[in-house]
N, C-alpha and C positions, 0 to 999 in steps of 0.2 A: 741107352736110349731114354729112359724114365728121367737119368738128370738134363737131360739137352731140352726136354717136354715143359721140366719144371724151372728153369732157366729162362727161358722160352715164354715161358705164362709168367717171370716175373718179373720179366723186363718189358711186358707189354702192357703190364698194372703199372710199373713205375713210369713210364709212359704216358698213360692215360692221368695218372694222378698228377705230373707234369701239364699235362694240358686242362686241367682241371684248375689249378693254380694258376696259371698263369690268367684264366680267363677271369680268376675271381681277382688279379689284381690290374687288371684292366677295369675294372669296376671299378674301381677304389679308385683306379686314375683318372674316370669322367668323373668319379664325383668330385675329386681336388680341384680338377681345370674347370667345375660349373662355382664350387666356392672363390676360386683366384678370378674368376669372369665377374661371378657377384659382387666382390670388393674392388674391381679395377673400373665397375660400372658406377658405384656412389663415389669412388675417388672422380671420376670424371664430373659427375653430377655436380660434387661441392665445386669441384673447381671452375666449373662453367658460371660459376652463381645463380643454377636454380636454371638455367635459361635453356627455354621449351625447345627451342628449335635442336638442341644437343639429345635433349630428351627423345624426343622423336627418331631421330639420329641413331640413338640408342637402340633403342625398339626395335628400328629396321634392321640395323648391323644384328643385332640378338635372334630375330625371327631368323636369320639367312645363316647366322650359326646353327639352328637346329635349338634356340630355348624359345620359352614365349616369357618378355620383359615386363612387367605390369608397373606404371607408377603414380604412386597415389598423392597429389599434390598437396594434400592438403586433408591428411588423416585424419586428424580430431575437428576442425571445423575451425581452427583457431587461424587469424590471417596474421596476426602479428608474429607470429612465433615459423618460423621459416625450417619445416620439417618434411621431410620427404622418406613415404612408406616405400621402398623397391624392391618389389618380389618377383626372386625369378624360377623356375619350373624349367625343368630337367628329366631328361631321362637315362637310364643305366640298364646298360643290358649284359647279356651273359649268353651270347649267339652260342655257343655250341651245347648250352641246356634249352634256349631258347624263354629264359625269362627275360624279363623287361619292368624295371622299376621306376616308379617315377617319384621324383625329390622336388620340394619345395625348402627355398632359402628366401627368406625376407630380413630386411635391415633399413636402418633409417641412415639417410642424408640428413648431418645437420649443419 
């Protein structure tokens, strides 16, 4: 009876520690699909040539994802030089500990 107890409690740690893992690699996979979001949002950027109305576009498509899109048109003040600040804000969670991180990615369009 003692070995079926202790068999029994080790296969319900191995269990738990399975579900442990897996939720922490759930993590790691919001935060990949919020960096491939990030770089799939300045590829579109540059490609559009900079034009607002994409931009916008952006925003919305991103807020209805679940990120908030920020874009800064015109980060250092300079009009000649055609650079674009895009940071976006993310969040990462871990439902069955019940934490919730949040990430910030910024990069420039140029």
């Amino acid at each position: 009876m003692k070995m079926a107890i202790e068999t029994f409690v080790g296969v319900v740690v191995i269990a738990f520690m399975c579900l442990i893992c897996s939720q922490f690699i759930s993590m790691q996979l919001q935060t990949s699909t919020a960096r491939d979001y990030h770089a799939a949002v300045i590829q579109k950027i540059e490609n559009s040539n900079f034009d607002n109305s994409v931009i916008e576009e952006l925003k919305t498509r991103a807020s209805e994802d679940g990120y908030t899109l920020t874009v800064d048109t015109n980060p250092e003040g300079e009009s000649w030089n055609r650079k674009v600040c895009v940071t976006l804000n993310y969040e990462a969670r871990l439902d069955i500990l019940g934490i919730k991180e949040s990430g910030k990615l910024v990069g420039y369009a140029r």
